[in-house]
N, C-alpha and C positions, 0 to 999 in steps of 0.2 A: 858451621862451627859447633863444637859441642863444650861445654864449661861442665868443669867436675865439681864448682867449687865459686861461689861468688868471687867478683871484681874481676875475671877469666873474659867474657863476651862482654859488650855491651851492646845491644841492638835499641836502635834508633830512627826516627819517624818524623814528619812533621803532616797535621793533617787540614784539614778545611773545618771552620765552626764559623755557622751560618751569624746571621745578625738580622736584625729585621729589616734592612734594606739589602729589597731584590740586587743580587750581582755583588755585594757589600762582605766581606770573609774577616772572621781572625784567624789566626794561624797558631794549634796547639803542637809547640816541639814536645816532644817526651823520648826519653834513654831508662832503657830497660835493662837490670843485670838478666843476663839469661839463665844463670842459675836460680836464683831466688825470686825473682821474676818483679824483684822491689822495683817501683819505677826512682830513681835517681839523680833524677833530673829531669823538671816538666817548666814550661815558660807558654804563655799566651802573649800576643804580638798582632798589631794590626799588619804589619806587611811581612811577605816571606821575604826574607833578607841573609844572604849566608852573614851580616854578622850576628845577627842574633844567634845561629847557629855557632858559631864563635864563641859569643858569651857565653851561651847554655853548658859548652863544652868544658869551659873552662871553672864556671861555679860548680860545675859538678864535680870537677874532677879535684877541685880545693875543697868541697863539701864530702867528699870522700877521701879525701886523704892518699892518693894515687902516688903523692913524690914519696912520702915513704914505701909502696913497696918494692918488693924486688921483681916483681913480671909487671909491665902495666897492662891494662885490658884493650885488645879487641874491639874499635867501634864499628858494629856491621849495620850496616842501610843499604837506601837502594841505591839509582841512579840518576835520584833527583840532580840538578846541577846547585840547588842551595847545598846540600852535605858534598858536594865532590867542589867545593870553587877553591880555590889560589888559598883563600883565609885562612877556611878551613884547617886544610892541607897544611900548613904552615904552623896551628895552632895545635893541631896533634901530633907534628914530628915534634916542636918544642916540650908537648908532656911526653914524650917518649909513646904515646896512642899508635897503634897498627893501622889503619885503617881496613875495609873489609866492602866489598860492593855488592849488591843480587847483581849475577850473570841475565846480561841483556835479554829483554821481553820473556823475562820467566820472574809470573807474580808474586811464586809464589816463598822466597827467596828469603825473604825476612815477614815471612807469615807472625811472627812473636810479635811484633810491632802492630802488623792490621790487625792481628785479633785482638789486641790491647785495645784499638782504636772502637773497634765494633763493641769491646764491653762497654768502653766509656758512652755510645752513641747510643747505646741501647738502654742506659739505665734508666731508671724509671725522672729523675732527677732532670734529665736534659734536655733541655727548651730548644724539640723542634721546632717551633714559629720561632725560631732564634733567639742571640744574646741583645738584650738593650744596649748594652754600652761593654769597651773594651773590660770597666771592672767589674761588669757582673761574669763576665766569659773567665777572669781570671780568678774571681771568688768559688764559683763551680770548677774549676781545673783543681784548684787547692782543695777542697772539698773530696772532689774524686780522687785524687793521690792520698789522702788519709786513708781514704775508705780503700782504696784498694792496697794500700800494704798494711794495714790492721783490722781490715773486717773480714774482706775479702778472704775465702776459700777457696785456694787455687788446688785446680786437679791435675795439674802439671807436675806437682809438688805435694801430693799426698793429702790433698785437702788443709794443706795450712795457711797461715799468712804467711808473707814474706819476714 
């Protein structure tokens, strides 16, 4: 997809964040506009659950303000079965949402989302020996969504913030 113009795409992810017990995950959702590259909505979660994918959808799309406008956006991800379940689906035809898939075993499809994931992984901030507990994993998410829609220099976008 291509967006000329914020609230046009939204691309969207959930990833793996370690904790200090071996085999032990949280789960960071995050929705990217693709124009402006603001993340929009991010959530930390002990389990992958499509409803939390549900809620995330839905506070974003009320924290954006989406019933007023006249096109609604675009959610493009991959082919996880949490963004594609029954809930979902149900919870984006009710805001008027597109939905939007990557074409089978091709990676690289919603690349906007893994490379989001690889800057948050990579920052200097993020505890590879993992998160202590679910509120330290969601104090660092909050943290990095400041920092990357107001510090952040994106070269996607000309060197600015979102």
């Amino acid at each position: 997809h291509i967006a000329t113009a914020p609230g046009q795409v939204w691309c969207w992810d959930m990833t793996y964040l370690p904790t200090k017990v071996m085999g032990r995950w949280f789960y960071l959702y995050l929705i990217l506009d693709l124009f402006s590259r603001k993340i929009v909505g991010a959530e930390v979660h002990e389990r992958d659950d499509s409803e939390h994918a549900v809620h995330l959808v839905r506070r974003t799309a009320l924290a954006e303000g989406i019933a007023a406008w006249d096109s609604k956006p675009i959610l493009h991800g991959d082919n996880g079965s949490t963004l594609k379940a029954t809930t979902v689906l149900t919870m984006l035809n009710w805001l008027g949402v597109k939905p939007s898939y990557s074409r089978p075993r091709v990676s690289d499809d919603n690349a906007f989302s893994e490379a989001l994931f690889r800057t948050a992984k990579y920052r200097p901030e993020f505890p590879v020996q993992g998160f202590e507990s679910l509120e330290q994993a969601r104090i660092w998410a909050a943290e990095f969504v400041h920092w990357y829609n107001v510090d952040h220099r994106h070269s996607g976008i000309r060197y600015v913030s979102p």
